[in-house]
C-alpha positions in Angstrom: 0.0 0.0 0.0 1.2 3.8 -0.6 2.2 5.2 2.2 0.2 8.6 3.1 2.3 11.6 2.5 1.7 14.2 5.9 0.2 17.4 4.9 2.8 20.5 4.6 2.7 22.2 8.0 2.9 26.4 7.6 6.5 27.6 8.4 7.1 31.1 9.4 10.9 32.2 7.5 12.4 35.2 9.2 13.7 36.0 5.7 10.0 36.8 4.3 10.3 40.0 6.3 13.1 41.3 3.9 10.6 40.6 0.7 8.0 42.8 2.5 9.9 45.5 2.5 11.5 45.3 -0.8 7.8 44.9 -1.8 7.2 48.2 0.2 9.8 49.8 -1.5 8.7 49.1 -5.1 4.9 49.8 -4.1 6.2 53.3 -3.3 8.4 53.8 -6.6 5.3 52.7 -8.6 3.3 55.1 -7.0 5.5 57.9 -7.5 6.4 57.2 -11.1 2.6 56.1 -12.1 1.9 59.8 -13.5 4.9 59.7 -16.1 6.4 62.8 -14.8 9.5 64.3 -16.7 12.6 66.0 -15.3 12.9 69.3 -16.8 14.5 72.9 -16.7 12.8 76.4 -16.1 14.5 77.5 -19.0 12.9 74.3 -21.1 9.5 74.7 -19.5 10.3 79.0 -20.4 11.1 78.5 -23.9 9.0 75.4 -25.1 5.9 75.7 -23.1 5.3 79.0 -20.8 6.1 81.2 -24.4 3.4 78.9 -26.3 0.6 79.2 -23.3 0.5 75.4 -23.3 1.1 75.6 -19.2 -1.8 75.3 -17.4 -0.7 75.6 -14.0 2.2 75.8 -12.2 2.3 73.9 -8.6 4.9 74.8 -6.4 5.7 71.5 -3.5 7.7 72.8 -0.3 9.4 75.7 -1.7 12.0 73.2 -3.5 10.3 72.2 -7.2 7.1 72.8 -9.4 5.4 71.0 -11.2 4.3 71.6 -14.9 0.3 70.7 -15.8 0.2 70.9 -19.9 -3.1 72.0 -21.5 -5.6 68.7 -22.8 -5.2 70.3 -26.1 -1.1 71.0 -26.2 -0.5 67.3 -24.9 -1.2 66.1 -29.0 1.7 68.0 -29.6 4.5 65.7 -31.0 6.3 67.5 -27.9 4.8 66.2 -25.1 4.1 62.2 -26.8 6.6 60.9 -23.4 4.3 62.4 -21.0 0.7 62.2 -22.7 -0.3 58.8 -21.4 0.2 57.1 -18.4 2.5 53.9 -18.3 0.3 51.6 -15.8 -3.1 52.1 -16.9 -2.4 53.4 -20.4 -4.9 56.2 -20.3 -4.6 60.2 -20.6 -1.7 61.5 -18.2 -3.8 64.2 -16.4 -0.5 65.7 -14.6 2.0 66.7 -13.6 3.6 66.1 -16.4 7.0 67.9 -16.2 9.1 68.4 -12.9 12.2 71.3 -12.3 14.0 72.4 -9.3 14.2 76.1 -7.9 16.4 77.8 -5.4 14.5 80.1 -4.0 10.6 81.6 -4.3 11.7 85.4 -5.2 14.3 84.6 -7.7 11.2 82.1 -9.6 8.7 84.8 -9.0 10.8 87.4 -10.5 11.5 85.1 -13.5 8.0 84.2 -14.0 7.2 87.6 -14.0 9.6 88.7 -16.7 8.5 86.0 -18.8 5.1 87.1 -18.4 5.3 90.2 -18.8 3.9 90.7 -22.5 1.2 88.7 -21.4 -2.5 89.1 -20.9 -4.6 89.0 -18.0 -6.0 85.5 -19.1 -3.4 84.1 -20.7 -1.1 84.0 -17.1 -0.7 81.3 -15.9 -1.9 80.3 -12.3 0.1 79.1 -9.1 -0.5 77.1 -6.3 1.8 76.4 -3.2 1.2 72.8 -1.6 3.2 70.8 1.0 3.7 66.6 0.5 4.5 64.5 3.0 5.8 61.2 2.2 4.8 58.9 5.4 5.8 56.2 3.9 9.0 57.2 3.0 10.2 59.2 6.5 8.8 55.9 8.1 11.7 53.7 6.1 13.9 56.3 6.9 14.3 55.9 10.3 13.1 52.4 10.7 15.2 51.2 7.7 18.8 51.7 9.5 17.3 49.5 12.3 16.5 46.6 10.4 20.3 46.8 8.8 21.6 46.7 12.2 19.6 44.0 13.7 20.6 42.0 10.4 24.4 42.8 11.2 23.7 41.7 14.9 22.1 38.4 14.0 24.7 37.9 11.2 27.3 38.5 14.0 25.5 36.3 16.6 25.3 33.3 13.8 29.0 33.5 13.2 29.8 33.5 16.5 27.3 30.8 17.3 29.0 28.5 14.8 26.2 29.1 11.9 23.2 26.8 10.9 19.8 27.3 11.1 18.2 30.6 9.9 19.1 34.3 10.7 17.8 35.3 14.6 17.8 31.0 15.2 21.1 30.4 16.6 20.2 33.1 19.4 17.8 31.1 20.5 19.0 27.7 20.0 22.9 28.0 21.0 22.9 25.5 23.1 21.3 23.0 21.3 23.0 19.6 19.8 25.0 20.0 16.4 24.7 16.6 15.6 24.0 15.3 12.2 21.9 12.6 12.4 21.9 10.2 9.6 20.0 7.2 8.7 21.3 4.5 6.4 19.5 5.4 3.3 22.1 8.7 3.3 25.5 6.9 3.9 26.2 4.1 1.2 29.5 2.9 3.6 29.6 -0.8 4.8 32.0 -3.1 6.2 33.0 -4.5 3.2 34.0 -1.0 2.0 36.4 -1.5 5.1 39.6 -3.0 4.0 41.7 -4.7 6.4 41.0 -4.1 10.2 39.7 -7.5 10.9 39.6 -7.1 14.8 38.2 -4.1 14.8 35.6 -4.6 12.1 34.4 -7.9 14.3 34.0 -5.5 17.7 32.4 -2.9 16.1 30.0 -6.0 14.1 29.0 -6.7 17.7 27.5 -3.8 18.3 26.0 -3.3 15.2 24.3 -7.0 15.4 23.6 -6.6 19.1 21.1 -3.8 17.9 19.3 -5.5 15.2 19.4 -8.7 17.6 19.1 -7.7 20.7 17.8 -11.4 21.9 20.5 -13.3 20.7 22.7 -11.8 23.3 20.0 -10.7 26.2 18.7 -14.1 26.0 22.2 -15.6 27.8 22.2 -12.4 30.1 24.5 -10.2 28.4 24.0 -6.3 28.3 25.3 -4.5 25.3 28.4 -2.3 25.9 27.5 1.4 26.7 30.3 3.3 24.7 33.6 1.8 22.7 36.3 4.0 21.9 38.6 3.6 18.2 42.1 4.5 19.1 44.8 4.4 16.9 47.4 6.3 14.6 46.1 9.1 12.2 44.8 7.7 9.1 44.5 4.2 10.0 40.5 4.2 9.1 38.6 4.8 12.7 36.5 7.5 11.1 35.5 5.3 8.3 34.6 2.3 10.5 31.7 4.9 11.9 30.6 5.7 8.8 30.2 1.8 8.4 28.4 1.8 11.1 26.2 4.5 10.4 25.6 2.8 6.7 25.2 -0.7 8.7 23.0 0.1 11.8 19.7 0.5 11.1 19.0 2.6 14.1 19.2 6.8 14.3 23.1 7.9 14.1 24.2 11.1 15.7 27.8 12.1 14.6 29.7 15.4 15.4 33.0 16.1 16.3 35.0 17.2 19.7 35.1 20.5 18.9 31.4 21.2 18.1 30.8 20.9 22.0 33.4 24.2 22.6 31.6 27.4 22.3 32.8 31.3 23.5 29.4 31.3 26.0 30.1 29.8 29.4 27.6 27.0 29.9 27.2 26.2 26.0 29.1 23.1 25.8 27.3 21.2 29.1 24.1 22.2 27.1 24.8 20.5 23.8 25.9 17.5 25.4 22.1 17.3 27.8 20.4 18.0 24.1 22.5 15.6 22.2 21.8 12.7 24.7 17.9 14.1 24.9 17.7 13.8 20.8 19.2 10.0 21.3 17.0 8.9 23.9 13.5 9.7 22.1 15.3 8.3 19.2 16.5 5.2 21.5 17.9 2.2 20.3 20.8 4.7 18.9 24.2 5.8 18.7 26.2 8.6 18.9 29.8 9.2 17.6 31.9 11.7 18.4 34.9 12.3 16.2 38.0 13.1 17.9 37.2 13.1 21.8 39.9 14.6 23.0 39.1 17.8 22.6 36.9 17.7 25.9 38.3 14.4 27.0 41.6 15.6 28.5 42.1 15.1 31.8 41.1 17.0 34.5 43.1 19.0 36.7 46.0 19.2 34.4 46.6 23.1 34.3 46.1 25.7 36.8 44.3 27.9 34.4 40.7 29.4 34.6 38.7 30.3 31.7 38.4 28.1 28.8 39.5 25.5 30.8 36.8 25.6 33.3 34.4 25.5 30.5 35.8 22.4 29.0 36.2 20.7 32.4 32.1 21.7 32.8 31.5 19.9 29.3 33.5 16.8 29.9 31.5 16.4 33.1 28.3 16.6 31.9 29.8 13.9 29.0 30.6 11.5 32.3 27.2 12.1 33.8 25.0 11.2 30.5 27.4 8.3 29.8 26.5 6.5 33.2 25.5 9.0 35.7 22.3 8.8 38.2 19.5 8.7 35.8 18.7 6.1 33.0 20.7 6.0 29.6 19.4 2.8 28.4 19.6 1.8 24.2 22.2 5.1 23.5 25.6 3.8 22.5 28.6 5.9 22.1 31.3 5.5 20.1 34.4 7.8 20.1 37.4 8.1 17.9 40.7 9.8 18.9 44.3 9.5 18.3 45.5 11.2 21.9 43.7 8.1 24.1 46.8 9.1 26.1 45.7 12.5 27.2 42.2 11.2 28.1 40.5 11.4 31.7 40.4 8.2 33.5 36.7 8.5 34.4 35.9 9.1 30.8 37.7 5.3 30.0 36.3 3.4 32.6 33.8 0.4 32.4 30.1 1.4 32.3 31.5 4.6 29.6 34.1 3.2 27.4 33.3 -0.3 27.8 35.9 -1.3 25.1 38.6 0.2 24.0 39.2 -1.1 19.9 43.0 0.0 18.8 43.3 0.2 15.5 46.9 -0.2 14.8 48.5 0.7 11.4 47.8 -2.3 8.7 50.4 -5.0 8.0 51.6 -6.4 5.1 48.2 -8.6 4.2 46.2 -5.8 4.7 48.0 -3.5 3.3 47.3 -5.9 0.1 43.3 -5.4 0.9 43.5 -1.8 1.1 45.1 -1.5 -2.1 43.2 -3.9 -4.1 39.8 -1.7 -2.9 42.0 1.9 -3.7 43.1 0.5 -7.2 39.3 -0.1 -8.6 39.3 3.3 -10.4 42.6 3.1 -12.1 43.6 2.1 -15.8 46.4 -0.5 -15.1 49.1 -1.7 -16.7 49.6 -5.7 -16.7 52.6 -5.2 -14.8 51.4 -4.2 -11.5 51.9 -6.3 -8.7 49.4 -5.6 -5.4 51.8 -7.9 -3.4 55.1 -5.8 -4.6 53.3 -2.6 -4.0 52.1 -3.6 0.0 55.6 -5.1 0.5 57.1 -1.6 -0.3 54.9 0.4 1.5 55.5 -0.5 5.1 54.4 1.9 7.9 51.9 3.4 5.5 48.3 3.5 6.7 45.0 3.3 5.0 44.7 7.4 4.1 48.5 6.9 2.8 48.2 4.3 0.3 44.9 6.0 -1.0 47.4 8.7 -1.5 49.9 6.3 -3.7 47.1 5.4 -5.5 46.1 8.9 -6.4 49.9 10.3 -6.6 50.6 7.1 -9.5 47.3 8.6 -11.7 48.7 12.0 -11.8 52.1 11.2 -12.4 50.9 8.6 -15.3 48.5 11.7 -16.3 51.8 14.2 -16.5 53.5 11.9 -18.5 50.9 11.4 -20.8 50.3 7.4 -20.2 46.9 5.9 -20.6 47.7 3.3 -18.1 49.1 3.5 -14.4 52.6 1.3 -14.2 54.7 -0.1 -12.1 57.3 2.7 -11.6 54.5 4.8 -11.4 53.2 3.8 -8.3 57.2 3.8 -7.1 57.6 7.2 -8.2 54.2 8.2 -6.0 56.2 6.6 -3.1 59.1 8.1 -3.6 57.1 11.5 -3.7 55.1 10.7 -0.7 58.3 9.7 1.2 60.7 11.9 0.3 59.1 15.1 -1.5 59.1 16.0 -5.2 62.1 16.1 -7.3 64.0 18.9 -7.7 66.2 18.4 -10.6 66.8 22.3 -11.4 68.1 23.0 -7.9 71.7 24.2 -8.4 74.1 22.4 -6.5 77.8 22.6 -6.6 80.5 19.8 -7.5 82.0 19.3 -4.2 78.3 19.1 -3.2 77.0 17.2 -4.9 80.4 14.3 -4.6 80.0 15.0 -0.2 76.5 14.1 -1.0 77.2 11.1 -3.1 79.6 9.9 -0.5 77.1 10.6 2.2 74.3 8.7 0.5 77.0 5.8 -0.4 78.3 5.7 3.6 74.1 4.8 4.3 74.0 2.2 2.2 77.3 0.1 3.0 76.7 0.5 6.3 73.0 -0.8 5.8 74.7 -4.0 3.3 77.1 -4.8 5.7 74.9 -4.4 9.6 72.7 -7.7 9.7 69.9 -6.1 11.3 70.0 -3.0 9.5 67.1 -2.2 7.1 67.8 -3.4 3.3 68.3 -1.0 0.8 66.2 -0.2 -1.6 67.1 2.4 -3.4 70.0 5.8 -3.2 69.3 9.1 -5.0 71.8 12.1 -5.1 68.5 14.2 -6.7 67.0 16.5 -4.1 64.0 16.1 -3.0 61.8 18.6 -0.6 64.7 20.0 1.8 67.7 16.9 1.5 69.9 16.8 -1.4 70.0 13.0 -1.3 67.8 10.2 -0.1 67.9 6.5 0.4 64.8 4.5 0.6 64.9 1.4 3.1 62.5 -2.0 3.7 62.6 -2.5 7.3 61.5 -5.6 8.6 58.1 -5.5 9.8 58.5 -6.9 13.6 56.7 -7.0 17.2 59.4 -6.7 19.2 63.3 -5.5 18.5 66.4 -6.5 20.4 69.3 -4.3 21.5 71.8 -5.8 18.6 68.8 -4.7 16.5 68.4 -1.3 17.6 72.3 -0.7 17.5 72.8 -1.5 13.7 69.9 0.7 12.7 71.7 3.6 14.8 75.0 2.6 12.9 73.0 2.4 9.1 72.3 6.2 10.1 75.4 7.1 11.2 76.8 5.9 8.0 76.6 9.3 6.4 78.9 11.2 8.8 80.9 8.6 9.2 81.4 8.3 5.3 82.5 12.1 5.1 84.9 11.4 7.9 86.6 8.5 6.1 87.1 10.0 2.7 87.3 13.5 3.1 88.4 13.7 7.0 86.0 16.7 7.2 82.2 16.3 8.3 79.3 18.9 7.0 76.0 19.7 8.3 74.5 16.9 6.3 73.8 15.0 8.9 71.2 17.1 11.0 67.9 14.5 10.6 70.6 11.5 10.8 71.4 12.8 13.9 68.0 14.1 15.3 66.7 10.1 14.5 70.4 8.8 16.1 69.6 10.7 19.6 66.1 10.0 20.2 66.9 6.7 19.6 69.4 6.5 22.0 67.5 8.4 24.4 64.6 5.7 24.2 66.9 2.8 24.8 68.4 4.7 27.9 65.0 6.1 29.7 62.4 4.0 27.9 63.3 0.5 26.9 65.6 -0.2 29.6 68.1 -1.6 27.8 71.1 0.2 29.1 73.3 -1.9 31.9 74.1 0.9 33.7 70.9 2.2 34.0 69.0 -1.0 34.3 65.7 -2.3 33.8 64.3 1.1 34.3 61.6 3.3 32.2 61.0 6.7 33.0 58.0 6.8 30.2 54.5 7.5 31.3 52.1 6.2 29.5 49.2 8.2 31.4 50.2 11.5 29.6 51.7 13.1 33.2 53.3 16.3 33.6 56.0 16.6 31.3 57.9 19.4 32.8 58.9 17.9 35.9 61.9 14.7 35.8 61.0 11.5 37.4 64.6 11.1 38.4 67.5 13.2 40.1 70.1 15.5 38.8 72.6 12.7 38.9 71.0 10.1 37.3 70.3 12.7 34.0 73.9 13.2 34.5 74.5 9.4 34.2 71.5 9.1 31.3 73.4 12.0 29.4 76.3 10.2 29.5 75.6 6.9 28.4 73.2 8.2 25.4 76.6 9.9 24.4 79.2 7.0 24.8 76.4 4.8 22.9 76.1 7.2 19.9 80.0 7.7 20.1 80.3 3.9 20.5 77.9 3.0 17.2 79.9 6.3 15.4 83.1 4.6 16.2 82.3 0.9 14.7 81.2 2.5 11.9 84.1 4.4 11.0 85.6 1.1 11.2 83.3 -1.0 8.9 83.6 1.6 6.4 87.5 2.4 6.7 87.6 -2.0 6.2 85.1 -1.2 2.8 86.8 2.1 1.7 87.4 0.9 -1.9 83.7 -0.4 -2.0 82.8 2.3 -0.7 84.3 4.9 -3.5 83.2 2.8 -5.8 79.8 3.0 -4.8 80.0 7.1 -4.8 81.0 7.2 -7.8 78.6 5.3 -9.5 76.0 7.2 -7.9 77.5 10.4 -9.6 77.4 8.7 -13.2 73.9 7.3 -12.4 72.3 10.0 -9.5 70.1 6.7 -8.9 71.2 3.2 -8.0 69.0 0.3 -6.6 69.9 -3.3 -5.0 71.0 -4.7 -7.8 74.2 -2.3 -7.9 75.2 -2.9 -4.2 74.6 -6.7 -5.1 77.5 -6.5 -8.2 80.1 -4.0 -5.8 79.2 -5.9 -2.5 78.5 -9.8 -3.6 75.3 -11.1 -1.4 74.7 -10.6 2.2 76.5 -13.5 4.3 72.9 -13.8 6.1 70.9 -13.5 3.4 72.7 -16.6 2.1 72.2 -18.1 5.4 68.9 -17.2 5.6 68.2 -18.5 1.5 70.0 -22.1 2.5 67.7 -22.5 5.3 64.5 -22.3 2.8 66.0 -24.4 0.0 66.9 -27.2 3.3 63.2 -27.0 3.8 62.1 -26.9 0.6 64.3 -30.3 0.3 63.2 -31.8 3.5 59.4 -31.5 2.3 60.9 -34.3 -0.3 63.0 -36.1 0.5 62.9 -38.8 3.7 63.6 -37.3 7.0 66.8 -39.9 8.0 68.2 -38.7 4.7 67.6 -35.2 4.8 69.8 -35.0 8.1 72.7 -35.6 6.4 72.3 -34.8 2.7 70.6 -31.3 3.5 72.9 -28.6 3.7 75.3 -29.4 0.9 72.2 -30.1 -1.4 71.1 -26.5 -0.6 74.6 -25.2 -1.0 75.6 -26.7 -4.4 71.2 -25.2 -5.6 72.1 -21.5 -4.1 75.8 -21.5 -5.9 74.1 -22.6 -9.2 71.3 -19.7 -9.1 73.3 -17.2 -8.0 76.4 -17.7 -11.0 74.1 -17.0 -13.9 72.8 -13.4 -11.4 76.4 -12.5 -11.1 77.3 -12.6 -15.2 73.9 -11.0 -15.9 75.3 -8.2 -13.9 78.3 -7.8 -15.2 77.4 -7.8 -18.9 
């Protein structure tokens, strides 16, 4: 059956008021221009009309202009055809028909005078003094400049009140909710628009499936969590699991952000929140997200400071009281995004508010696959790209990064003219992501340009030869952004890293100013983010990790977000911290002065192929360097397992190894000639 559509209620719009009074306004230039008067001259109305006795009388209004009447008889004169009929009714213009100014009455009367002066007694024309009052008009004179200034005022107030609703509304309704409320025929977002996230998607499922079956989980006892917070790095996708929800959930969805709750009127933001949780309740089962929570969620108590602060403290409490305060909150769930969970109040993350904290961390390497493969749909590909290349060389990237590759590789295939997005497309969007855009016309001397080479060189042997630094990927002496050179790594994707670990990365760093010292026994300022990286790192394996001896097993991080200006530790054991962080970066500095003084030949070698080239990739570290020694390790081990899967286990033991040796010598003599040809 058709549904019956409700009858159109009457709504009063403030902005009818303005179309009065331009209404007004027209009404009252009709009416004064309905008797087709003409502007004239007394010399005009002298000459062409006084002189001919078509003037029948002249009317004189306040002592500041007549008014010319023309004779029924004279108005057939080609003359007067303007003013003869009038323009709304189209009938005989019975005056005034012409208009003039005058400066004074004696100067006109001696002027008429002379004019008439040859004259007879009937022929002189006849005048008549009146005064007009225009009621109309003085009214919108004064009351006109009132209405502009309560338009500026309410313009002001709406601005100031954040805008929406009409003109005068937001006085009235500033401290109402600013919550968009959707409904899932206006977002087209679902979980399978979700790439990736698989924990998170099945939490946030929960919920979602708790509210269209509420039995299934009631019937065992269970109560559906109040409130679960998405917490994770920027661009990891917690916005768009909301928007999934709000496309999933068939239930009323409120969503606004943090800072919609912060107004310049004391009182505003505690007001919102009691009419956002009012709008959810008569809407009840619903949810309400709030995007970015920690602009009210900080903790409390933090700063000294009065004002603003007070005002956000006020908001934040009422947000604790609606959540699970005295009164009922039954079938509102609220769900809360923010990267800062750090800074957040303790009351706001306790059980019975926050029920579950989701952390949506940044994708790995499978993932990464899915979230390409759904980015990718709207590009023309070439036959060459690889989704399982293109997640392995984007690690550390989240979701809203590789949509940026994605986009970056169109354009670039659209500057160069291509039909079809390739391969070295999508490396040259990571390459512009990573380390900024080329900038080939950037004038950079010789010496330069050969300190940079052997800078960029010193990363990458260092890298080659530490066995828990990050493989190279590629080394450019081109600037890009603010560096004149760059080298792009693979790090190995891993939960936990050990001490060994952390040293060789600080060595692979170091490589750069330790290069400059071998070959030209001089260092440059280069090395400024190298170093930056070098003693944070250091730092964090002193005060955080704990994995400094004479330290010990001690962190000083607080993972509560604490007050940051005051040391958890004494004067003397900062002295002692200080000086291990610098006999550990002088100790990593030292051994890699070493390894590259052992390599020096290598080394130059390496520069100045990067000087011919301005780009080299693994393949030209592989025919300087030779292999890895624990890549070839690590290469034997899969060929012994690939082995063992075949043969029998008693002779695998023996037969193993050399089997796996004598395959990896084989493969890798036919690489070797291929690179040297």
């Amino acid at each position: 059956m058709k549904e019956k559509k409700e009858p159109k209620t009457f709504k009063f719009n403030f902005y009818w008021i303005y179309a009065i009074i331009a209404l007004l306004f027209l009404s009252v230039q009709l009416l004064n221009s309905s008797s087709n008067t003409k502007d004239s001259s007394w010399q005009e109305v002298n000459r062409d009309m006084l002189q001919k006795k078509e003037v029948q009388k002249l009317e004189i209004v306040n002592d500041k202009y007549v008014k010319v009447y023309i004779k029924k008889e004279s108005l057939k004169r080609e003359y007067h055809k303007e003013v003869r009929t009038n323009p709304i009714s189209n009938s005989e213009n019975i005056g005034p028909h012409y208009v003039f100014q005058i400066g004074s009455d004696d100067v006109f009367f001696a002027q008429l005078n002379d004019a008439q002066k040859d004259f007879e007694k009937e022929d002189r024309v006849n005048i008549t003094y009146t005064t007009e009052k225009n009621v109309l008009g003085d009214t919108l004179g004064w009351i006109f400049p009132i209405l502009i200034m309560i338009a500026i005022w309410m313009f002001l107030m709406k601005r100031m009140s954040g805008g929406g609703g009409g003109p005068g509304g937001q006085i009235f309704n500033i401290g109402k909710s600013k919550a968009t409320l959707f409904d899932k025929t206006k977002v087209n977002v679902t979980f399978n628009d979700v790439a990736g996230l698989k924990g998170a998607k099945e939490e946030i499922e929960e919920i979602v499936d708790f509210l269209k079956k509420p039995k299934k989980y009631t019937a065992l006892g269970g109560k559906i969590p109040r409130g679960a917070l998405l917490v994770g790095p920027p661009g990891t996708g917690k916005t768009l699991l909301a928007k999934a929800v709000a496309g999933e959930a068939q239930v009323p969805f409120f969503s606004l952000s943090g800072s919609d709750f912060v107004e310049m009127f004391v009182g505003v933001g505690a007001s919102r929140v009691r009419d956002l949780f009012k709008q959810a309740k008569e809407k009840a089962p619903s949810i309400i997200f709030i995007d970015e929570i920690d602009a009210i969620g900080r903790a409390r108590g933090k700063n000294n400071m009065t004002g603003g602060n007070d005002e956000r403290e006020n908001t934040l409490n009422q947000l604790l009281t609606e959540m699970d305060g005295f009164g009922t909150n039954s079938g509102v769930i609220v769900i809360a995004a923010t990267n800062r969970s750090d800074v957040l109040d303790r009351a706001l993350l306790r059980a019975g508010r926050f029920d579950r904290q989701i952390y949506v961390d940044l994708p790995d390497v499978n993932e990464r696959k899915e979230i390409f493969s759904v980015h990718i749909k709207p590009l023309t590909l070439e036959k060459n790209v690889d989704i399982d290349f293109l997640s392995k060389q984007t690690p550390g990237f989240s979701g809203a990064d590789i949509a940026n590759v994605c986009n970056e590789s169109a354009l670039i295939a659209a500057r160069k003219n291509k039909k079809k997005v390739g391969k070295q497309d999508f490396l040259d969007a990571v390459d512009r992501i990573i380390g900024g855009l080329e900038k080939k016309n950037k004038i950079v001397s010789r010496e330069e340009k050969r300190t940079v080479a052997f800078h960029e060189a010193g990363h990458a042997t260092v890298s080659w030869f530490m066995k828990y630094a990050s493989p190279l990927v590629k080394v450019t002496i081109v600037p890009r952004g603010r560096s004149l050179g760059a080298a792009w790594y693979l790090p190995e994707e891993r939960q936990l890293t050990t001490t060994e670990q952390m040293t060789h990365e600080m060595c692979a760093t170091l490589g750069g100013r330790a290069a400059e010292q071998v070959i030209f026994n001089k260092i440059s300022t280069g090395a400024l983010s190298d170093l930056e990286k070098v003693t944070k790192q250091a730092y964090s394996m002193v005060t955080v990790y704990g994995l400094n001896k004479k330290i010990g097993n001690i962190s000083f991080y607080d993972s509560s977000g604490g007050d940051s200006f005051t040391k958890p530790y004494s004067e003397a054991t900062a002295k002692t911290i200080d000086e291990e962080v610098s006999n550990l970066i002088e100790k990593c500095y030292q051994e890699t002065i070493q390894l590259l003084s052992l390599h020096k030949d290598k080394l130059t070698k390496l520069a100045e192929l990067l000087l011919e080239k301005e780009v080299i990739f693994k393949e030209d570290l592989l025919a300087i360097f030779g292999p890895r020694p624990w890549d070839k390790a690590e290469e034997i081990e899969v060929k012994a397992k690939k082995v063992a899967k075949k043969e029998p286990k008693k002779v695998v033991k023996k037969t193993t190894k050399k089997v796996a040796k004598k395959e990896v010598e084989q493969e890798e003599k036919p690489k070797a000639t291929q690179k040297k040809s």
